[in-house]
N, CA, C and O of each residue as an XYZ file, in Angstrom:
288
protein
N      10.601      1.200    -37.058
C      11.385      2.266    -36.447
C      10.452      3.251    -35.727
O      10.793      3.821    -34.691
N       9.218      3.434    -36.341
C       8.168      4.725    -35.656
C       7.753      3.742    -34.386
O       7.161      4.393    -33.525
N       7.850      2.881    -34.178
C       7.089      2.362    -33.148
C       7.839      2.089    -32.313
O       7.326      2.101    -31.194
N       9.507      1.679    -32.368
C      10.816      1.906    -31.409
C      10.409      2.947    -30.957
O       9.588      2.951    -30.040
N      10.845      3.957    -31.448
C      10.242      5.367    -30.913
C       9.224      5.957    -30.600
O       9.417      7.126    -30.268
N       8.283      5.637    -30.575
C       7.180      6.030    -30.154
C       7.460      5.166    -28.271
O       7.260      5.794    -27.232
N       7.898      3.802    -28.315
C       7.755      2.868    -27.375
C       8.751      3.900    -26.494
O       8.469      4.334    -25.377
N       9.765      4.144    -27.115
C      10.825      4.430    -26.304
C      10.782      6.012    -25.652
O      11.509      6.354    -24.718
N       9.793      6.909    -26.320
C       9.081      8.233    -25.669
C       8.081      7.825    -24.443
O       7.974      8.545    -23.451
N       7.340      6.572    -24.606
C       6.056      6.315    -23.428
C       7.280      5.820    -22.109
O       7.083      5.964    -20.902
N       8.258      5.353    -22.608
C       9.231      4.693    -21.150
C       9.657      5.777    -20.492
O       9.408      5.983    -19.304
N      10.589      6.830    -21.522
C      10.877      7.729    -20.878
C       9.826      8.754    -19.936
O      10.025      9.274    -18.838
N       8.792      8.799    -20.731
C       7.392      9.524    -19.991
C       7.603      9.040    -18.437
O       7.982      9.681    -17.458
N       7.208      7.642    -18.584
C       7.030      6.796    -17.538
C       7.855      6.919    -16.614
O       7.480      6.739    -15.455
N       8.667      7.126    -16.792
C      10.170      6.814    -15.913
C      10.113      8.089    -15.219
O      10.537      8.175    -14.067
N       9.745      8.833    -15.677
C       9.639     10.741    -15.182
C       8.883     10.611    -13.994
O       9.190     11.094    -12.905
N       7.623      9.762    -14.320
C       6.216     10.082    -13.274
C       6.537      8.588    -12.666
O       5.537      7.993    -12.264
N       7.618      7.995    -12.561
C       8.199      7.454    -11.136
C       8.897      8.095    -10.272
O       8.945      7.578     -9.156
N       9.545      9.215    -10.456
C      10.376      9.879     -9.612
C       9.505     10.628     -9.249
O       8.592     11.169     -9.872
N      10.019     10.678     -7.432
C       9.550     11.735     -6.709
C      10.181     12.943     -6.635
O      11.408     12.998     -6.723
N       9.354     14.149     -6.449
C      10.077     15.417     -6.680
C      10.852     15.948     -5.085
O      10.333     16.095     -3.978
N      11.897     16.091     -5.422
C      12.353     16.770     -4.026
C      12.441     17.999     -3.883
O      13.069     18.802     -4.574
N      11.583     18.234     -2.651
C      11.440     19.704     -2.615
C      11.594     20.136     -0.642
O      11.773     19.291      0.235
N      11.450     21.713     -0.414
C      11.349     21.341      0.816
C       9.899     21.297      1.416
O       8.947     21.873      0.889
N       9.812     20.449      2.740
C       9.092     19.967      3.477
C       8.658     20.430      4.462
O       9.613     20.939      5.048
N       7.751     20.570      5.030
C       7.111     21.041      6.675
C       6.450     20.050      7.212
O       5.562     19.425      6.632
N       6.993     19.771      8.784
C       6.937     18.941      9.555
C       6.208     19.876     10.747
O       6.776     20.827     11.283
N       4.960     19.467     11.037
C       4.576     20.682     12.087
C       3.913     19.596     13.419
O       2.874     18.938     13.478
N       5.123     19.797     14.447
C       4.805     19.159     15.873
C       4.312     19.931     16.744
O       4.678     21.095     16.910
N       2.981     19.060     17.712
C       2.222     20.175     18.728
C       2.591     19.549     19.550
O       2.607     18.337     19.340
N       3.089     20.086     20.950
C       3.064     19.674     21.816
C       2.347     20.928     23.172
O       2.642     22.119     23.081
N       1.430     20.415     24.326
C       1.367     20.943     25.437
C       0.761     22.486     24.633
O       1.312     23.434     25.192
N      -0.063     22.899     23.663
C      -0.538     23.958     22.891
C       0.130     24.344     22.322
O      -0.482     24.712     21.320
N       1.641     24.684     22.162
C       2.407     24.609     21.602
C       3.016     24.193     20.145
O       3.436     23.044     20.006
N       3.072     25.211     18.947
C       3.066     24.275     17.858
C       4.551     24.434     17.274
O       4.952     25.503     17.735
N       5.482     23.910     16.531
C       7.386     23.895     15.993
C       6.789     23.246     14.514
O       5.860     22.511     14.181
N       7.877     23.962     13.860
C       7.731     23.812     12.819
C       9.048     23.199     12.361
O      10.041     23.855     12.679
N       9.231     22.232     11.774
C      10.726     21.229     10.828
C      10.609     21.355      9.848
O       9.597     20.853      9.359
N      11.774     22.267      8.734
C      11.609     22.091      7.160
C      12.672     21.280      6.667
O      13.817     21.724      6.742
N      12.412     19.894      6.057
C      13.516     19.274      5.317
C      13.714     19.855      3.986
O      12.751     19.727      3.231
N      14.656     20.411      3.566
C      15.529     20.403      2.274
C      15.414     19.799      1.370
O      16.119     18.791      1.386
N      14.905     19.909      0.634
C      15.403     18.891     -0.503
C      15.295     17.241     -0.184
O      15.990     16.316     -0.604
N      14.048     17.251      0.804
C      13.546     15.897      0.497
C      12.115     14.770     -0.574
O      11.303     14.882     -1.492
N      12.314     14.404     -0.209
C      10.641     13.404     -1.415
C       9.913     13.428     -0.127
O      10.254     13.610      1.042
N       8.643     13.149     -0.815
C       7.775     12.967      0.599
C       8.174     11.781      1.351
O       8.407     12.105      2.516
N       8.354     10.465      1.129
C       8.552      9.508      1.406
C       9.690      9.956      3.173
O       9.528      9.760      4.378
N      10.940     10.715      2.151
C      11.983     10.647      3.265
C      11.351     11.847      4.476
O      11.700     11.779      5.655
N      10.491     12.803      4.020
C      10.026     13.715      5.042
C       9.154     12.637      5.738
O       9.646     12.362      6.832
N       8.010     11.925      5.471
C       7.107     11.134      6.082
C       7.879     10.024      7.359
O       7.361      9.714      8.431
N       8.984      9.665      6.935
C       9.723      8.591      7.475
C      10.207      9.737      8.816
O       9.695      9.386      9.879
N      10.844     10.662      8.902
C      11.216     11.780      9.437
C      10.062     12.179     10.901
O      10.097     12.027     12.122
N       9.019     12.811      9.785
C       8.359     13.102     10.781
C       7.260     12.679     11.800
O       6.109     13.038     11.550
N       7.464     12.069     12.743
C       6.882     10.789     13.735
C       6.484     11.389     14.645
O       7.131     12.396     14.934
N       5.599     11.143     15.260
C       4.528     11.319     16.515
C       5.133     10.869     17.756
O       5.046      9.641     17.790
N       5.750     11.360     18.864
C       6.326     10.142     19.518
C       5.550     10.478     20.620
O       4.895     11.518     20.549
N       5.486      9.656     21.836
C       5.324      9.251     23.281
C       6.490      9.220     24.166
O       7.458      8.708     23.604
N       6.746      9.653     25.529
C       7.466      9.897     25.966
C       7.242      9.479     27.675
O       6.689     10.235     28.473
N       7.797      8.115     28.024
C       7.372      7.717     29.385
C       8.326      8.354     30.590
O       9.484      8.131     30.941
N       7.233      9.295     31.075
C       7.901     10.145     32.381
C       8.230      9.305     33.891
O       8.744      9.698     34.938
N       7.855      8.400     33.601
C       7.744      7.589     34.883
C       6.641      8.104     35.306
O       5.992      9.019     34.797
N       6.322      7.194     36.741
C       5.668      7.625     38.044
C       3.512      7.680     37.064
O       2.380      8.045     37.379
N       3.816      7.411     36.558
C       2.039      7.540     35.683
C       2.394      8.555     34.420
O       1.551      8.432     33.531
N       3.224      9.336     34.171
C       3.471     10.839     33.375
C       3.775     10.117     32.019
O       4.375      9.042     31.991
N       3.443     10.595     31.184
C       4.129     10.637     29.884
C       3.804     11.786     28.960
O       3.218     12.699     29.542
N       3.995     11.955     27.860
C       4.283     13.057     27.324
C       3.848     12.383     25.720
O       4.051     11.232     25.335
N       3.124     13.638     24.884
C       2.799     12.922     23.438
C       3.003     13.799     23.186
O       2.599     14.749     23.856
N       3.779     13.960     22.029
C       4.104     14.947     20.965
C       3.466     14.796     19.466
O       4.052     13.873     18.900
N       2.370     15.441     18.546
C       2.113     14.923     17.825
C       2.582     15.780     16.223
O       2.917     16.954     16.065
N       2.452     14.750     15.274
C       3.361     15.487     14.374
C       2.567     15.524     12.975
O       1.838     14.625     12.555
N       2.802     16.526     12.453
C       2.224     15.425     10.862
C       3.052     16.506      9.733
O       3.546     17.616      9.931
N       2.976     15.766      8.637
C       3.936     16.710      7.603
C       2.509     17.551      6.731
O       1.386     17.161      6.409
N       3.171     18.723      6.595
C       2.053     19.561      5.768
C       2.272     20.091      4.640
O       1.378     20.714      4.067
């Protein structure tokens, strides 16, 4: 029985420090010197990371445009 329980305190431990904590997030994009700031709510890092992306932007004619991003 001490060792059910003991087993069954290390799972629950475990199971804790699998979940990610959701909290809010900062997403900080520069563009052209320019810096914007994005706060997600109540996300995990995972869903802020997925979120906040670097993009490229083809202007035609030779032009394009980079926006760069990173979560902080």
């Amino acid at each position: 029985m001490k060792k059910l329980m003991l087993f069954s305190a290390a799972a629950v431990a475990f199971a804790f420090t699998l979940q990610s904590c959701k909290k809010d997030r900062v997403c900080e994009c520069t563009y052209n010197g320019t810096t914007q700031k994005v706060t997600f709510n109540e996300a995990t890092k995972r869903q802020a990371k997925d979120a906040c992306l670097s993009q490229s932007y083809d202007l035609g004619g030779g032009q394009s445009v980079k926006i760069e991003c990173e979560l902080k």
